[in-house]
N, C-alpha and C positions, 0 to 999 in steps of 0.2 A: 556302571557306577562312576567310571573317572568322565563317561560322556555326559552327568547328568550332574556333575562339581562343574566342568565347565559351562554348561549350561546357564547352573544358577551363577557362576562367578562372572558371565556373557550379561543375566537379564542384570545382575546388580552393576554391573559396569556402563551399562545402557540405562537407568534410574539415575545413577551418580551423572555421565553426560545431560541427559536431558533437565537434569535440577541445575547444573552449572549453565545449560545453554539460556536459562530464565534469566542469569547476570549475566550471561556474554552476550559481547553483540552477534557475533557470527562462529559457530562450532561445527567444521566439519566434519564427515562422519564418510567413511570409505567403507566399502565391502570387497573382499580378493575372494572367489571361489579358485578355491586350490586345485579340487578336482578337474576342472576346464581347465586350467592351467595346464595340469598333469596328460591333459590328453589332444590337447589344441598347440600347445609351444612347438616351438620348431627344436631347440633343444631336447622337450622330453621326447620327440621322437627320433630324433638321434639318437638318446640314450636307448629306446627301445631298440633303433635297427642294431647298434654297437651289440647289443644284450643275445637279440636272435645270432647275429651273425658269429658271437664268439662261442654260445652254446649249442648252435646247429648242428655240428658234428657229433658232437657226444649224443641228441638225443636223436640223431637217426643211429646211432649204433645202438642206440635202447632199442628203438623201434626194430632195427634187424633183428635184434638179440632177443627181442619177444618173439619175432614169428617166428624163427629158427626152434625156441622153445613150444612152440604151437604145436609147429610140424612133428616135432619129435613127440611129443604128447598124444598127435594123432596117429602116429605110425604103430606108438606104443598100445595102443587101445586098437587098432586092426590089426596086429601082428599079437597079442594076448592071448588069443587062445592054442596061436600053437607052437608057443614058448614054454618051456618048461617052465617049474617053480621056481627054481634058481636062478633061470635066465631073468625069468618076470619080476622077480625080486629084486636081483640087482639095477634091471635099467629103470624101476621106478626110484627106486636107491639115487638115483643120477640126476635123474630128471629132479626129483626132490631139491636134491643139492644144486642142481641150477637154476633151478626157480629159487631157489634163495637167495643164492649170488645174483640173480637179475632182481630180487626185489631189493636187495641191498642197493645196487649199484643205482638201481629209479630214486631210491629215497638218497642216496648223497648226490646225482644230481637238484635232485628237487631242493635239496637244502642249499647246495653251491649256486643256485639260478636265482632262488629268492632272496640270498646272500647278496649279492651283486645286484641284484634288482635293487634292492633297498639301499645300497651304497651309490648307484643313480638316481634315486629319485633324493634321495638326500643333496646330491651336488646338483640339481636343478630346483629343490625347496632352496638351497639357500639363496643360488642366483637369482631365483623368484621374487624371495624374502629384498635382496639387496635392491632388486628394482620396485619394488614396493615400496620401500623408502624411499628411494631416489623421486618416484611420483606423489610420494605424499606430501616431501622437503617441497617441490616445484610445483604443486598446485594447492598448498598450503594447506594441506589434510590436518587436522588434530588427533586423529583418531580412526586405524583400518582396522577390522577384524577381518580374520579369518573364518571361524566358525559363526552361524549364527541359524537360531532357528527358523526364523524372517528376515527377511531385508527387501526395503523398497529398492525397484530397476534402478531407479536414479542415485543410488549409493555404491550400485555396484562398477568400480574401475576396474571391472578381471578384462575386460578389453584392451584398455591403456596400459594394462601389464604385459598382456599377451603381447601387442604391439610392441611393447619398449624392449621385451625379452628378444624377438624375434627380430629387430633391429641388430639388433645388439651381439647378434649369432653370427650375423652375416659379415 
C-alpha cells in the first residue's frame, strides 16, 4: 500500500515535471538507485565488515550452543531406551529448557543484528542523501528520485554518487 502511494505520488510528480518542462528551457531529471548504493559504496561495506566483525562472536556461540544442543538430543534418543522413566523425563525436561533458552537467545541476537544493521544503513542513506545533493547543487539537477518504476540509463547518476561517496571515505 505505502509502495503503491508512492508510486502514484512518483508518476504525478513525473506529469507535474514533464508539463513544467514544456515552459522551461532545460529541466533536469536525476535518478539514485539506492540499492547499488547500498551494496557498491565503500562505506556501506564498511558498515557491513564493522556489523560481521562486532556480531561474529555472539553468533559463533549460537552456532556452538546449537550443536552442543544437537549432541545432547542425539545422545538422548540413543541412550532412551535404557533410561529409566524418571531419568528419561527429566533430561528431556532439560534439553526442553535449553532449546528454549537457545531459541530465546537466536531471536535477541537476531533483533540486536537487525537493530544495528538498520542504524548503519541509516548513517550511510544519509551520507548518500548529502552527496546527492551536493551532485545535484553542481551539475544543476532540478530534480533526483530515488524510487522509480522506470527510468531511462541516461538519468541515472548512482555512479557519480558511488564515485563522490567513495572519494569521500578515503
Amino acid at each position: 500500500m505505502k509502495n503503491l502511494v508512492r508510486q502514484c505520488l512518483a508518476a504525478a510528480l513525473l506529469a507535474s515535471v514533464f508539463a513544467l518542462q514544456a515552459h522551461a528551457q532545460e529541466f533536469r531529471v536525476g535518478f539514485v538507485n539506492t540499492d547499488r548504493i547500498f551494496k557498491e559504496a565503500t562505506t556501506a561495506k564498511a558498515a557491513q565488515v564493522k556489523l560481521e566483525q562486532e556480531f561474529s562472536k555472539r553468533e559463533k556461540e549460537l552456532v556452538d550452543l546449537g550443536a552442543t544442543l544437537k549432541g545432547l538430543s542425539d545422545k538422548l534418543e540413543r541412550e532412551a531406551p535404557t533410561l529409566g522413566e524418571s531419568q528419561r523425563s527429566l533430561r528431556q525436561k532439560q534439553l526442553v529448557d535449553q532449546d528454549r533458552d537457545f531459541q530465546r537467545k537466536r531471536r535477541e541476537f537476531q533483533e540486536d543484528l537487525n537493530a544495528r544493521k538498520n542504524e548503519e544503513l541509516q548513517l550511510v542513506l544519509e551520507r548518500a542523501n548529502r552527496v546527492v545533493k551536493q551532485v545535484a547543487e553542481a551539475e544543476k539537477y532540478d530534480l533526483v528520485l530515488q524510487d522509480a518504476v522506470y527510468i531511462n540509463p541516461k538519468h541515472d547518476i548512482t555512479d557519480k554518487v558511488i564515485k563522490a561517496l567513495n572519494a569521500g571515505a578515503k
